[in-house]
N, CA, C, O and CB atoms as a CASP TS submission, in Angstrom:
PFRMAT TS
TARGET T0000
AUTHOR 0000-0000-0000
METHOD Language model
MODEL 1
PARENT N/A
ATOM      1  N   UNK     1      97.243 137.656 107.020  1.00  0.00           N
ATOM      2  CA  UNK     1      97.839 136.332 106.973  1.00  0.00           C
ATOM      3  C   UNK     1      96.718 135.289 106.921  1.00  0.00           C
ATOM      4  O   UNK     1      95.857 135.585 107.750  1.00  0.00           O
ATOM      5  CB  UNK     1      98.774 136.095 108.201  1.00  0.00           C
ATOM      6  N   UNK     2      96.450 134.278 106.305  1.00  0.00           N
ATOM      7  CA  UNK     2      96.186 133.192 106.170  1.00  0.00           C
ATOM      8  C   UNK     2      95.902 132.467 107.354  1.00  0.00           C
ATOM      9  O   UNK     2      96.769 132.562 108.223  1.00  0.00           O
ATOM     10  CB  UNK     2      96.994 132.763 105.522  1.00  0.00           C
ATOM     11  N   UNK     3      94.957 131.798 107.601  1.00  0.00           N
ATOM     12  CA  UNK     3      94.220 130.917 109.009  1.00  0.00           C
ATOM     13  C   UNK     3      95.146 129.459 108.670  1.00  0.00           C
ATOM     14  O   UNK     3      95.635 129.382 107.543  1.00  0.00           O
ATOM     15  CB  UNK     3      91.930 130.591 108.891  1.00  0.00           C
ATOM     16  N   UNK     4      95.330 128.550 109.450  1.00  0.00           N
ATOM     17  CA  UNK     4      95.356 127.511 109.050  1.00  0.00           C
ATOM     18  C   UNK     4      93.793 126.582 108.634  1.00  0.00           C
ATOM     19  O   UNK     4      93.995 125.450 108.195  1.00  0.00           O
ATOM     20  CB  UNK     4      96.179 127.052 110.009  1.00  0.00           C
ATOM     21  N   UNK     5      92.940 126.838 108.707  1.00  0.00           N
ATOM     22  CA  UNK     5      92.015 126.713 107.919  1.00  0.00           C
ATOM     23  C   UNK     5      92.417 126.901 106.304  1.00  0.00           C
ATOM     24  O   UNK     5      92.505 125.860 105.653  1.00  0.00           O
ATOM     25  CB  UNK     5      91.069 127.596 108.417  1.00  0.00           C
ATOM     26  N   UNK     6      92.633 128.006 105.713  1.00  0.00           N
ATOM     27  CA  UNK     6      93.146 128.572 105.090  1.00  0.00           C
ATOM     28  C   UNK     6      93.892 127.994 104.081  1.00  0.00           C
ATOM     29  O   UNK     6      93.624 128.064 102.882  1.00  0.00           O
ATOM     30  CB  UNK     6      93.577 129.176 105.701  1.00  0.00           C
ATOM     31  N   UNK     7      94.891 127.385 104.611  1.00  0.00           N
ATOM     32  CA  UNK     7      95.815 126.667 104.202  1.00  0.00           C
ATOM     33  C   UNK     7      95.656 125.705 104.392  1.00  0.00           C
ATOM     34  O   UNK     7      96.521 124.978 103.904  1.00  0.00           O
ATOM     35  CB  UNK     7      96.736 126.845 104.452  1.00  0.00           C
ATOM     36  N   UNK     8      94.503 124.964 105.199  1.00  0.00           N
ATOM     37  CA  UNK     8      94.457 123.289 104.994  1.00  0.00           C
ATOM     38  C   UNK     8      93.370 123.020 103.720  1.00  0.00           C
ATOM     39  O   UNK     8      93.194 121.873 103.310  1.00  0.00           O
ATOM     40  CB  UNK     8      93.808 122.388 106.621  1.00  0.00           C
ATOM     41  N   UNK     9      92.896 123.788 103.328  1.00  0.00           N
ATOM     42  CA  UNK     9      92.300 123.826 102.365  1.00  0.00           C
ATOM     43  C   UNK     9      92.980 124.469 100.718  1.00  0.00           C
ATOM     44  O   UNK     9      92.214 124.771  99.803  1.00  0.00           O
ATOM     45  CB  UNK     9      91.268 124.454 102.946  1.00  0.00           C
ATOM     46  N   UNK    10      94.406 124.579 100.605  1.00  0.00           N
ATOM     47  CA  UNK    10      94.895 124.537  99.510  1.00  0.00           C
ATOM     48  C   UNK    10      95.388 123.093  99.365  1.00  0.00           C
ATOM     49  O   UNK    10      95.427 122.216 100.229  1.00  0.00           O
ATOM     50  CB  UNK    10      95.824 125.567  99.366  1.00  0.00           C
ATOM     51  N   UNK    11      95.881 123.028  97.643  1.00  0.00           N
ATOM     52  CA  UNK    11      95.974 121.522  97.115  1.00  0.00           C
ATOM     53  C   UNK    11      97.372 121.939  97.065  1.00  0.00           C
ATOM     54  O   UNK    11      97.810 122.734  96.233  1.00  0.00           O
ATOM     55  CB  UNK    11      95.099 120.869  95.593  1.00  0.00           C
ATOM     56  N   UNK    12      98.187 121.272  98.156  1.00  0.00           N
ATOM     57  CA  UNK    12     100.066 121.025  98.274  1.00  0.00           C
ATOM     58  C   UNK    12     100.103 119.891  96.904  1.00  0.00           C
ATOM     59  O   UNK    12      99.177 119.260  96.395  1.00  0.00           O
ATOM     60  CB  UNK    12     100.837 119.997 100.317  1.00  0.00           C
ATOM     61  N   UNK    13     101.374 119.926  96.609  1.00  0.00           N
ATOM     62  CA  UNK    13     102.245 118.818  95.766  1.00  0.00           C
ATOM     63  C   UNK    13     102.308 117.407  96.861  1.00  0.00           C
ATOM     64  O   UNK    13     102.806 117.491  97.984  1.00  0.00           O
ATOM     65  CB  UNK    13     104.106 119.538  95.372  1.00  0.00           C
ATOM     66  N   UNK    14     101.746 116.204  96.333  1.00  0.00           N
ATOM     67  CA  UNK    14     102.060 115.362  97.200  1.00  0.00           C
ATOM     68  C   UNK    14     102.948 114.603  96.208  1.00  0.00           C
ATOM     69  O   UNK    14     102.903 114.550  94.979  1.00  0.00           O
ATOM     70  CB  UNK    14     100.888 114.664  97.932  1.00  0.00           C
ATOM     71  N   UNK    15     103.957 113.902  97.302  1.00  0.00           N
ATOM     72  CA  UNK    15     104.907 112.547  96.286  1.00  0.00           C
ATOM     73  C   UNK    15     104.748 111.285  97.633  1.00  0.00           C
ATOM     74  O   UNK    15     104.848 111.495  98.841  1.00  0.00           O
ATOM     75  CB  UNK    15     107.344 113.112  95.807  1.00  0.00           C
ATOM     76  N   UNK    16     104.496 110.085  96.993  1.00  0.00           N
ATOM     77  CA  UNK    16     104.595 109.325  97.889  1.00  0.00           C
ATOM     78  C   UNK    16     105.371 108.057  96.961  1.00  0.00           C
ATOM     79  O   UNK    16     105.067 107.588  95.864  1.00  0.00           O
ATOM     80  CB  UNK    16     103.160 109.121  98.628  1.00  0.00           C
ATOM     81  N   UNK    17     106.681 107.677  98.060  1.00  0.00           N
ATOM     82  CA  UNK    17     107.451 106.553  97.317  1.00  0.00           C
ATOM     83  C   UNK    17     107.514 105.728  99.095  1.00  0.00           C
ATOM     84  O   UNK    17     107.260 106.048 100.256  1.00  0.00           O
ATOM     85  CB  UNK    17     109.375 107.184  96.263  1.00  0.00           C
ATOM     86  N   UNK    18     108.054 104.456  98.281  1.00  0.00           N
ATOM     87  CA  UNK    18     108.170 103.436  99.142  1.00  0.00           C
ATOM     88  C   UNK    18     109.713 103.259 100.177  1.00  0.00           C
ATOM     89  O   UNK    18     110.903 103.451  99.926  1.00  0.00           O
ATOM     90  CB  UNK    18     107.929 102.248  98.167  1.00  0.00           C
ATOM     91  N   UNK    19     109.140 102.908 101.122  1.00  0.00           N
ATOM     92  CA  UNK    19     110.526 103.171 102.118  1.00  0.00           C
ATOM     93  C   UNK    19     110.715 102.056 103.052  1.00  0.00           C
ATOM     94  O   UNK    19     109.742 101.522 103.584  1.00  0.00           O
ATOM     95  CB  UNK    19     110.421 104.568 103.109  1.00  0.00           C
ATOM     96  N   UNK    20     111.556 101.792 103.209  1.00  0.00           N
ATOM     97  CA  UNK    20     111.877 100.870 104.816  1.00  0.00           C
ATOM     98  C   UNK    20     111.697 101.623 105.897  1.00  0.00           C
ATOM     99  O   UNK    20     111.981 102.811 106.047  1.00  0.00           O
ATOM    100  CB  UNK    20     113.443 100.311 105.100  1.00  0.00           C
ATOM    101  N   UNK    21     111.126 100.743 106.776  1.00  0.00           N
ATOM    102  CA  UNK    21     110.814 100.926 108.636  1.00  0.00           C
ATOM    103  C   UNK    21     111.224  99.831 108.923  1.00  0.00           C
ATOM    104  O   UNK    21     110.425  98.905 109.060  1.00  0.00           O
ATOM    105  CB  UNK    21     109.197 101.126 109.381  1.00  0.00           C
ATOM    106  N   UNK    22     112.838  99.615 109.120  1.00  0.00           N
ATOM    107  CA  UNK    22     113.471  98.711 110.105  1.00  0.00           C
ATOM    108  C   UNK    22     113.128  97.738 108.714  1.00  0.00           C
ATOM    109  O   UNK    22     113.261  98.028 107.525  1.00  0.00           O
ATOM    110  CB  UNK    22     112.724  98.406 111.956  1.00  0.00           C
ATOM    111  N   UNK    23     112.597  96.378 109.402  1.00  0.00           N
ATOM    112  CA  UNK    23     112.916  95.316 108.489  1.00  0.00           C
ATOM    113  C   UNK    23     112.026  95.303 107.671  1.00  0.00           C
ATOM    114  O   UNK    23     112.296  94.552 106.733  1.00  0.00           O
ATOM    115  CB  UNK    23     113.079  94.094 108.967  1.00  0.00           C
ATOM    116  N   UNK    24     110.689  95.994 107.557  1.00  0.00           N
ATOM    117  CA  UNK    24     109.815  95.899 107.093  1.00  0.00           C
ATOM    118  C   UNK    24     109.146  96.977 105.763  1.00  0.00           C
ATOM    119  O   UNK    24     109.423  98.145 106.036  1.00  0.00           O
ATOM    120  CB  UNK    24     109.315  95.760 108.135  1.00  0.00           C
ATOM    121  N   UNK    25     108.582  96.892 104.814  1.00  0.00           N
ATOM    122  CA  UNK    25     108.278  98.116 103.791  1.00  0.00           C
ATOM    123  C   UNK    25     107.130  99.119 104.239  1.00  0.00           C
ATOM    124  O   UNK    25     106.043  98.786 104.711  1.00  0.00           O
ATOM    125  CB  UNK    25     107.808  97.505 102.327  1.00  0.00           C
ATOM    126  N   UNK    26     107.531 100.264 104.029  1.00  0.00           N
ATOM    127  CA  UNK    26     106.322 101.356 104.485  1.00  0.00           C
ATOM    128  C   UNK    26     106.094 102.057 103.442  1.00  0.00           C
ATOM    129  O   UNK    26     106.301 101.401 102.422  1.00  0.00           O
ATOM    130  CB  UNK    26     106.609 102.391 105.657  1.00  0.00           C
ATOM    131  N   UNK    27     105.617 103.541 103.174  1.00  0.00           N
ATOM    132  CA  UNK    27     105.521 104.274 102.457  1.00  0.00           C
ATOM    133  C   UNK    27     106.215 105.632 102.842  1.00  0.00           C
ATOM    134  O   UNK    27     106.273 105.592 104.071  1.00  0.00           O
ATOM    135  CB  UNK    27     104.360 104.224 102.213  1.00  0.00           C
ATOM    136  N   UNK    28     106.737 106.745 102.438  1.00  0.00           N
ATOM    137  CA  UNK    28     107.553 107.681 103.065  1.00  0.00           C
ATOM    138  C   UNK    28     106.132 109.051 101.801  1.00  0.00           C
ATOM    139  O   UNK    28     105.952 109.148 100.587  1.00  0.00           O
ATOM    140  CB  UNK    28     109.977 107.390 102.678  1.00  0.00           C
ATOM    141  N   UNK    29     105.676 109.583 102.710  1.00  0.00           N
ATOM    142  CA  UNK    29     104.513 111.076 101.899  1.00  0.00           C
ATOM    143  C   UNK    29     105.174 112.247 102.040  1.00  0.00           C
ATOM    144  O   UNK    29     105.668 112.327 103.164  1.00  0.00           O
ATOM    145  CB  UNK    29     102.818 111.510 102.732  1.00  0.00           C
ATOM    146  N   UNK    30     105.316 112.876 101.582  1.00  0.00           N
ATOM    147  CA  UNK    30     106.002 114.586 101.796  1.00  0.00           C
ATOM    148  C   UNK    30     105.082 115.406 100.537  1.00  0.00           C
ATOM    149  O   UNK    30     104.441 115.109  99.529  1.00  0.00           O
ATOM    150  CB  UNK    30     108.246 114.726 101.355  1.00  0.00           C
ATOM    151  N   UNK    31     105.389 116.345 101.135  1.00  0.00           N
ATOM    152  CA  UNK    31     104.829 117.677 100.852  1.00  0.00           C
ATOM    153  C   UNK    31     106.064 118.393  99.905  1.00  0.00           C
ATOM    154  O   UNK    31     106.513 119.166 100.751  1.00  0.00           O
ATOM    155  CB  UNK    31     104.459 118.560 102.395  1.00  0.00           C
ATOM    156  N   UNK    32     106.789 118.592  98.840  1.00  0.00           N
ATOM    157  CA  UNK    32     107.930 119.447  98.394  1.00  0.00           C
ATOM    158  C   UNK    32     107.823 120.345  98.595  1.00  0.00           C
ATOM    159  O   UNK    32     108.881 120.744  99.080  1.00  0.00           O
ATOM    160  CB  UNK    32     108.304 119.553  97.382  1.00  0.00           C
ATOM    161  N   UNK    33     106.920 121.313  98.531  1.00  0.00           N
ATOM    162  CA  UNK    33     106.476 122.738  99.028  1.00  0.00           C
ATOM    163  C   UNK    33     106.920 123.350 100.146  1.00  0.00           C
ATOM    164  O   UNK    33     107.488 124.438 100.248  1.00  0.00           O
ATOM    165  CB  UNK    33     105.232 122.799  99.234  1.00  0.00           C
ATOM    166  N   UNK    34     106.520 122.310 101.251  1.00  0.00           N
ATOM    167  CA  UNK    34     107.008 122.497 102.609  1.00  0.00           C
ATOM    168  C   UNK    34     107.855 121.726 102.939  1.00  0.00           C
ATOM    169  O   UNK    34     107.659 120.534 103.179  1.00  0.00           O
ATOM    170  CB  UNK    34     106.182 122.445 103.514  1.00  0.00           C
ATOM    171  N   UNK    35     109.151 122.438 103.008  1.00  0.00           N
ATOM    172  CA  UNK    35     110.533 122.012 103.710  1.00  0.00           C
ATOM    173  C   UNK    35     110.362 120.641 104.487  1.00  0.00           C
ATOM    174  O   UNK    35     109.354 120.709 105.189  1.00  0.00           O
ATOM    175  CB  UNK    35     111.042 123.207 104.835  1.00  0.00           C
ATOM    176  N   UNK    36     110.855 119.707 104.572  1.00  0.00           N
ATOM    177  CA  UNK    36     110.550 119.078 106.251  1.00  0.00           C
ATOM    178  C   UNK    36     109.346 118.433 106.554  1.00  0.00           C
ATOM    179  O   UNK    36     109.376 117.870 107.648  1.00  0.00           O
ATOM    180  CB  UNK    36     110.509 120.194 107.369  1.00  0.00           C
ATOM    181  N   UNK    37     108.307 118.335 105.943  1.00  0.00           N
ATOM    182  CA  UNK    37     106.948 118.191 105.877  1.00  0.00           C
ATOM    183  C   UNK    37     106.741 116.724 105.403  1.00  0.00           C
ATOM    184  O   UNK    37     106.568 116.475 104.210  1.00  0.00           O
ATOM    185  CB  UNK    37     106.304 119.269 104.953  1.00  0.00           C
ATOM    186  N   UNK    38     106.768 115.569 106.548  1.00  0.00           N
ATOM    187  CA  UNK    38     106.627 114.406 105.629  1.00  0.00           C
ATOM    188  C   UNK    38     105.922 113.407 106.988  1.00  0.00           C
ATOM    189  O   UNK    38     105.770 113.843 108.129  1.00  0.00           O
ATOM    190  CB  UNK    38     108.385 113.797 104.768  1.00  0.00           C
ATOM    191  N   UNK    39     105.602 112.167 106.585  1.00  0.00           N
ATOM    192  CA  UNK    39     105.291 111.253 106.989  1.00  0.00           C
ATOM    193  C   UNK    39     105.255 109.935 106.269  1.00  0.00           C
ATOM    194  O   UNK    39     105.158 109.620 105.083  1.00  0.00           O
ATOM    195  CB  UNK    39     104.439 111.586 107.389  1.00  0.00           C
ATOM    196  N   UNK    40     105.412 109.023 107.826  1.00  0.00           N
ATOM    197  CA  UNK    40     104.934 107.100 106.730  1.00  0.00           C
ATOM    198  C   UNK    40     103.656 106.664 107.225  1.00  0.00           C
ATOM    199  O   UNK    40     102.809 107.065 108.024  1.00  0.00           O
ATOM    200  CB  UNK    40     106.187 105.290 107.151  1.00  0.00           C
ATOM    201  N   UNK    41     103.877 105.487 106.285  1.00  0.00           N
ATOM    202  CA  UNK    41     103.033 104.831 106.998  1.00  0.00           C
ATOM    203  C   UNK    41     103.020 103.314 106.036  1.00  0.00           C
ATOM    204  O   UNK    41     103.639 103.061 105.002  1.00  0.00           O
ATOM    205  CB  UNK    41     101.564 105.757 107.181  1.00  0.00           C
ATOM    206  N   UNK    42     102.092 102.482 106.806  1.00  0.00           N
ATOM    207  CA  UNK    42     102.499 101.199 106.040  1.00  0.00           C
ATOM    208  C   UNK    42     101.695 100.854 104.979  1.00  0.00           C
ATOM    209  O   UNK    42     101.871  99.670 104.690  1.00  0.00           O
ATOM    210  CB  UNK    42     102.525 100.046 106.862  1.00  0.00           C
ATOM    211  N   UNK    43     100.882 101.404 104.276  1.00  0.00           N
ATOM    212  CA  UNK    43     100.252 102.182 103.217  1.00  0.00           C
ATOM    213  C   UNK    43     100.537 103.420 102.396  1.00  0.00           C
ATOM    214  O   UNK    43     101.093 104.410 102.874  1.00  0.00           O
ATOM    215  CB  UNK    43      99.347 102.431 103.644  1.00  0.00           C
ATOM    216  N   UNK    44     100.246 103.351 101.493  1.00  0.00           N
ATOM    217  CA  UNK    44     100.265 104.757 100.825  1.00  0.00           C
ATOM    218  C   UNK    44      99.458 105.849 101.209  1.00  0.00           C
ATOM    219  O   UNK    44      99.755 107.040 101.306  1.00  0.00           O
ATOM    220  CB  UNK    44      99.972 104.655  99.567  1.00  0.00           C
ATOM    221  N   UNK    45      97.785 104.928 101.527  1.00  0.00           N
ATOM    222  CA  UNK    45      96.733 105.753 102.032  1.00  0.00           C
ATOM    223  C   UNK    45      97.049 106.292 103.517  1.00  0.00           C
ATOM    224  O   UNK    45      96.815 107.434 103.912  1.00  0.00           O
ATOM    225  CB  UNK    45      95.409 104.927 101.998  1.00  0.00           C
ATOM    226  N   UNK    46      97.737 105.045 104.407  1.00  0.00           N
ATOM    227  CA  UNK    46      97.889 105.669 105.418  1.00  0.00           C
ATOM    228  C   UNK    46      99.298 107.043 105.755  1.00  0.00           C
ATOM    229  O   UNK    46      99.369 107.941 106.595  1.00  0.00           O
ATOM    230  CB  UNK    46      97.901 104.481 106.200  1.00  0.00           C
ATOM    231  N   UNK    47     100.341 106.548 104.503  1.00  0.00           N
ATOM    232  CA  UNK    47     101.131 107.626 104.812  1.00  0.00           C
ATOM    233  C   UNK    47     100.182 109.139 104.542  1.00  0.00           C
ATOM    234  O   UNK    47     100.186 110.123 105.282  1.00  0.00           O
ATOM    235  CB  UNK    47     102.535 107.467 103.842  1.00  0.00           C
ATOM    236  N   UNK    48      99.317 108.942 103.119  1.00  0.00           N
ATOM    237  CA  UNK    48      99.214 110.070 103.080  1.00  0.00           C
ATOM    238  C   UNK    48      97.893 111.097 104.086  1.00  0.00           C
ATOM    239  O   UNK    48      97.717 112.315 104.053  1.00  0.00           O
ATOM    240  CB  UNK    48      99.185 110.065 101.708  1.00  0.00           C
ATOM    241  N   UNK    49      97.132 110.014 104.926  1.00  0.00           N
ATOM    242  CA  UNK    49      96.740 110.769 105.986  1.00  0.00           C
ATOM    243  C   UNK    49      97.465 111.060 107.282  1.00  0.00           C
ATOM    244  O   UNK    49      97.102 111.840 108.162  1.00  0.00           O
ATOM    245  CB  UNK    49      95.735 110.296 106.273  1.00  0.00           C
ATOM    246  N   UNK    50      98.720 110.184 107.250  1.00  0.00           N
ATOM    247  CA  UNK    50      99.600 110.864 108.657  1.00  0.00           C
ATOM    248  C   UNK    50      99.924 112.211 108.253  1.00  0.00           C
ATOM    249  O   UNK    50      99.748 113.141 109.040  1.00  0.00           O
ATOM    250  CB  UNK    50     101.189 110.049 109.112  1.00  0.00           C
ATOM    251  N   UNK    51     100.442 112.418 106.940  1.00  0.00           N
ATOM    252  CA  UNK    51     100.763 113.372 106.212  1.00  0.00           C
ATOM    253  C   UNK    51     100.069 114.526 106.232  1.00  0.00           C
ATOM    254  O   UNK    51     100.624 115.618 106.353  1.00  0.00           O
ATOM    255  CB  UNK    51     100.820 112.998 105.186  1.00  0.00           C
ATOM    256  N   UNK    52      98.382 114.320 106.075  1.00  0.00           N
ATOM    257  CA  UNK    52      97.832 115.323 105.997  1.00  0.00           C
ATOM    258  C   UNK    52      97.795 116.106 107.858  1.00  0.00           C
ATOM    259  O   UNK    52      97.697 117.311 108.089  1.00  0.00           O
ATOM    260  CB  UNK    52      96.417 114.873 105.174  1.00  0.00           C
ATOM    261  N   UNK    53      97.903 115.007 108.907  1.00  0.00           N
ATOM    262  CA  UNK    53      98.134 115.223 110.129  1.00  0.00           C
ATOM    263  C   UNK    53      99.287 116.295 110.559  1.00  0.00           C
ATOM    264  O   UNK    53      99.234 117.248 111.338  1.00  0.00           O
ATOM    265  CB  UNK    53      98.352 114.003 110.590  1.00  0.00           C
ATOM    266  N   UNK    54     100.538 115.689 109.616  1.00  0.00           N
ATOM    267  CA  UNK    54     101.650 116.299 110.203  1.00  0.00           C
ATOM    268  C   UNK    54     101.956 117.799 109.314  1.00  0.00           C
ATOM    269  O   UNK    54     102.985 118.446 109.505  1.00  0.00           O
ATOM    270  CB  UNK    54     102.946 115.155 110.154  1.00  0.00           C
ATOM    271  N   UNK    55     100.751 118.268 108.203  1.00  0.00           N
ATOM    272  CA  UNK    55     100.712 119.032 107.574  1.00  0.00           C
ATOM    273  C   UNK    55     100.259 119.881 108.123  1.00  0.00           C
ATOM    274  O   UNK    55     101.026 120.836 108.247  1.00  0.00           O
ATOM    275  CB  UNK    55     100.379 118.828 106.737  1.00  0.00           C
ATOM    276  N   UNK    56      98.786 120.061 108.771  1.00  0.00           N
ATOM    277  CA  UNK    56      98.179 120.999 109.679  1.00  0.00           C
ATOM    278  C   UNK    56      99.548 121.480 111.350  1.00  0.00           C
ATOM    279  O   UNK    56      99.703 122.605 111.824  1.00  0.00           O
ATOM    280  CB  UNK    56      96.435 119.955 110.209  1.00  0.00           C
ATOM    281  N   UNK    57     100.052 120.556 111.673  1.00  0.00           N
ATOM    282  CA  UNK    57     101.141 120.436 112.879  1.00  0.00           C
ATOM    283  C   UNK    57     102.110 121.359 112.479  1.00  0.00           C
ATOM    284  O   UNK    57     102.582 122.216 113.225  1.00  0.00           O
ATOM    285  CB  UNK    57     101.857 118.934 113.127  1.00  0.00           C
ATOM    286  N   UNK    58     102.555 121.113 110.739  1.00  0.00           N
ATOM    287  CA  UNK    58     103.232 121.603 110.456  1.00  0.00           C
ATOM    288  C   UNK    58     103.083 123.149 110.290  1.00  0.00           C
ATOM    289  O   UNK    58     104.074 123.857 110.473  1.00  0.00           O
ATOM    290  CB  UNK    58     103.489 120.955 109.734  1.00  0.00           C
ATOM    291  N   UNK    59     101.667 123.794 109.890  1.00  0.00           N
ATOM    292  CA  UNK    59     101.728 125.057 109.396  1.00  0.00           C
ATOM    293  C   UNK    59     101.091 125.573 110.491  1.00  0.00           C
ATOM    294  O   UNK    59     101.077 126.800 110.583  1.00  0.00           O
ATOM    295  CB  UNK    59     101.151 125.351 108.036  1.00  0.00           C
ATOM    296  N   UNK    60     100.478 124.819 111.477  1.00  0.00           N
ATOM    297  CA  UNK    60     100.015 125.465 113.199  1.00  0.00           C
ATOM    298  C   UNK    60     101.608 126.097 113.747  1.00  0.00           C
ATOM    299  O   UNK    60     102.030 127.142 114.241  1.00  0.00           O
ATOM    300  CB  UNK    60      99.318 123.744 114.652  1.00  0.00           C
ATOM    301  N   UNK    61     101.962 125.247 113.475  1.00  0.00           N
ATOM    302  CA  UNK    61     103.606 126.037 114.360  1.00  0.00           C
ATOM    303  C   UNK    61     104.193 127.394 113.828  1.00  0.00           C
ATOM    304  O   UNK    61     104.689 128.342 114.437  1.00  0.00           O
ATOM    305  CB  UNK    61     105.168 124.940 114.120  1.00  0.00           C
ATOM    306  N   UNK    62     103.915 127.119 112.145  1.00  0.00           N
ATOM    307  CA  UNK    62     104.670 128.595 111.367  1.00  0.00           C
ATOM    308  C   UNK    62     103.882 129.779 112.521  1.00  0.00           C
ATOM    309  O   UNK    62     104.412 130.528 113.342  1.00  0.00           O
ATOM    310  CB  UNK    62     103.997 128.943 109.102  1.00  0.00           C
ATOM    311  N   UNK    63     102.207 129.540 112.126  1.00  0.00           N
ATOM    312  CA  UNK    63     101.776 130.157 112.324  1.00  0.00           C
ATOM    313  C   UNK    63     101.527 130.954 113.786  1.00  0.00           C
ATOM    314  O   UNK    63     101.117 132.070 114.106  1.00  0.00           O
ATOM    315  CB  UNK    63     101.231 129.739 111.758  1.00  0.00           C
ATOM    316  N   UNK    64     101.861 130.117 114.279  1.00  0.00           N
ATOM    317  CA  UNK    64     102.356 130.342 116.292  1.00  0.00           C
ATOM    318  C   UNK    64     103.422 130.872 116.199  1.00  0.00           C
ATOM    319  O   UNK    64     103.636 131.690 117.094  1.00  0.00           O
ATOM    320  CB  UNK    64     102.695 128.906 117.473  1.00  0.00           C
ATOM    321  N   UNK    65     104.289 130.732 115.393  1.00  0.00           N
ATOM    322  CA  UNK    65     105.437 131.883 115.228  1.00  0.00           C
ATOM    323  C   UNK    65     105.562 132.980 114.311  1.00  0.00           C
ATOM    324  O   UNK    65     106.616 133.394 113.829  1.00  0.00           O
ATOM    325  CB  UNK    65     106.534 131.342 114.980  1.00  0.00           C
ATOM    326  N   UNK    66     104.171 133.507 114.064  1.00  0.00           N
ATOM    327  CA  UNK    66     104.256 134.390 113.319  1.00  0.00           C
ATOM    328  C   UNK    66     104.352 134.403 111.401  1.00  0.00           C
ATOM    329  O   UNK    66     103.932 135.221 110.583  1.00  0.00           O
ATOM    330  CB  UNK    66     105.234 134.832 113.981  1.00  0.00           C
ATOM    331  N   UNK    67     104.931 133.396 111.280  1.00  0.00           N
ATOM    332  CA  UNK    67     105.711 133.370 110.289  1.00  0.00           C
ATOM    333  C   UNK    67     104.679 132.308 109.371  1.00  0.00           C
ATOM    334  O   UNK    67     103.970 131.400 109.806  1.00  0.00           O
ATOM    335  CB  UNK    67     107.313 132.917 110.720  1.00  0.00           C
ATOM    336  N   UNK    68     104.894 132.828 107.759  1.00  0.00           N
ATOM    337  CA  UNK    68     103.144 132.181 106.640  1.00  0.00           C
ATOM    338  C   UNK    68     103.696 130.930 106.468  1.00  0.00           C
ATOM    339  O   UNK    68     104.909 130.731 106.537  1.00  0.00           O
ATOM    340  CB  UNK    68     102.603 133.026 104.615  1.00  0.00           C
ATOM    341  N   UNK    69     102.962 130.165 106.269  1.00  0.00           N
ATOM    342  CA  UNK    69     103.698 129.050 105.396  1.00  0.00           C
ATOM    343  C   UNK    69     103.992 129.355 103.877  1.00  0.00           C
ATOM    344  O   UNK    69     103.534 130.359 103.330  1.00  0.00           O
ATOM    345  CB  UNK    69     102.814 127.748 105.400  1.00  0.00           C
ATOM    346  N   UNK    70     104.604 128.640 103.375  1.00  0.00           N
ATOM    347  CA  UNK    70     104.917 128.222 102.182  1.00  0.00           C
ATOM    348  C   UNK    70     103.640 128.158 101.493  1.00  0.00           C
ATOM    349  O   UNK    70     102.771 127.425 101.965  1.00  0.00           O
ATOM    350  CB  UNK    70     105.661 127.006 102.201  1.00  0.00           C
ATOM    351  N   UNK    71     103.345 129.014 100.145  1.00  0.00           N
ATOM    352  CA  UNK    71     102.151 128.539  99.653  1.00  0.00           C
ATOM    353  C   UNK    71     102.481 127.302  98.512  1.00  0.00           C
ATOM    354  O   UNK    71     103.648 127.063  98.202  1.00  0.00           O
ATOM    355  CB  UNK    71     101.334 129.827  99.038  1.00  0.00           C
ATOM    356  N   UNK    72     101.223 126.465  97.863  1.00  0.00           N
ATOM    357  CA  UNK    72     101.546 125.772  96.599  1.00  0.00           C
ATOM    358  C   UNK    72     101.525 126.531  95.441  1.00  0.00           C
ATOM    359  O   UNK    72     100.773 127.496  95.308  1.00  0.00           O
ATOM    360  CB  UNK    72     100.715 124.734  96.373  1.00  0.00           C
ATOM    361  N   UNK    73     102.430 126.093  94.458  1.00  0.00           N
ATOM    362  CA  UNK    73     103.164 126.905  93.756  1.00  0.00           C
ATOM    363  C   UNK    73     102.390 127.658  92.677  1.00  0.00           C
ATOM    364  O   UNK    73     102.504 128.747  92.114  1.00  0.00           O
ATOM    365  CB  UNK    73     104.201 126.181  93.254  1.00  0.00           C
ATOM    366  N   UNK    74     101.413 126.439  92.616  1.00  0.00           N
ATOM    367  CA  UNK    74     100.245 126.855  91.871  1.00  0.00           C
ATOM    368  C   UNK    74      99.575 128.493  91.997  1.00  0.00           C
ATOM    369  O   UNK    74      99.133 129.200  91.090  1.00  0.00           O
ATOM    370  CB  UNK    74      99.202 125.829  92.333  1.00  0.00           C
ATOM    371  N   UNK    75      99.708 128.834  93.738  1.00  0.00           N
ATOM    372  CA  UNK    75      98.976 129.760  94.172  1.00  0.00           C
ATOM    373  C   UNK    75     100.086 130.876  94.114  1.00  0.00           C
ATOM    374  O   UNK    75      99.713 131.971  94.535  1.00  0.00           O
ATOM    375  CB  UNK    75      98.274 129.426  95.525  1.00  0.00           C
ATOM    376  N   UNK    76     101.569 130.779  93.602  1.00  0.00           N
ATOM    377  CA  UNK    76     102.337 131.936  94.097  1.00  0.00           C
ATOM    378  C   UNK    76     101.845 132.776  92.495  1.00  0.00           C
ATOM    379  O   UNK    76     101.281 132.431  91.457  1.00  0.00           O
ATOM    380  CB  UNK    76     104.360 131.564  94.535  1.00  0.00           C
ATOM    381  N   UNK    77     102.496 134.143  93.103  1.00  0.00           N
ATOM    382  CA  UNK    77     102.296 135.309  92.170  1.00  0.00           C
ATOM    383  C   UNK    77     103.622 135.222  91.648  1.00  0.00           C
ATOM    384  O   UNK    77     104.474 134.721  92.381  1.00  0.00           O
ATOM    385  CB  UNK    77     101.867 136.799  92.813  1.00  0.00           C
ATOM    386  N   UNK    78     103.964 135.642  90.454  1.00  0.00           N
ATOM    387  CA  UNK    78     105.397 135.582  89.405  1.00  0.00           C
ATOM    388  C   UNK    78     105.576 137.389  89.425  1.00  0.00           C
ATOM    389  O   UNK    78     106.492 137.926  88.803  1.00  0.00           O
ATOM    390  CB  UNK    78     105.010 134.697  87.283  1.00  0.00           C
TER
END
């Protein structure tokens, strides 16, 4: 299995579009690859480093449960 090292070092799909936080405009970052995998922020730059935050959080947990993450699609075998 894969380290999270491992996997913080593959290139995920990023999308980043613009979102509301209450009254104000933010940015909303996700990962498509990984289910569930997203963050804001009130930047683009900053969503997409909460993002890269809640990305490692995200595949530390698979991996505490045993279970791989999701690879990028780029990297799957057909």
């Amino acid at each position: 299995m894969l380290t999270l090292n491992d996997y913080m070092s593959l290139r995920y799909a990023i999308e980043i579009k613009p979102d509301e936080c209450g009254d104000t405009p933010c940015y909303m970052a996700y990962h498509p690859e990984l289910r569930g995998c997203m963050a804001q922020g009130d930047t683009p730059e900053e969503a997409l480093a909460n993002l890269n935050e809640a990305r490692s959080e995200y595949i530390a947990l698979l991996l505490s449960r045993g279970v791989a993450a999701p690879l990028p699609s780029m990297h799957k075998v057909a």
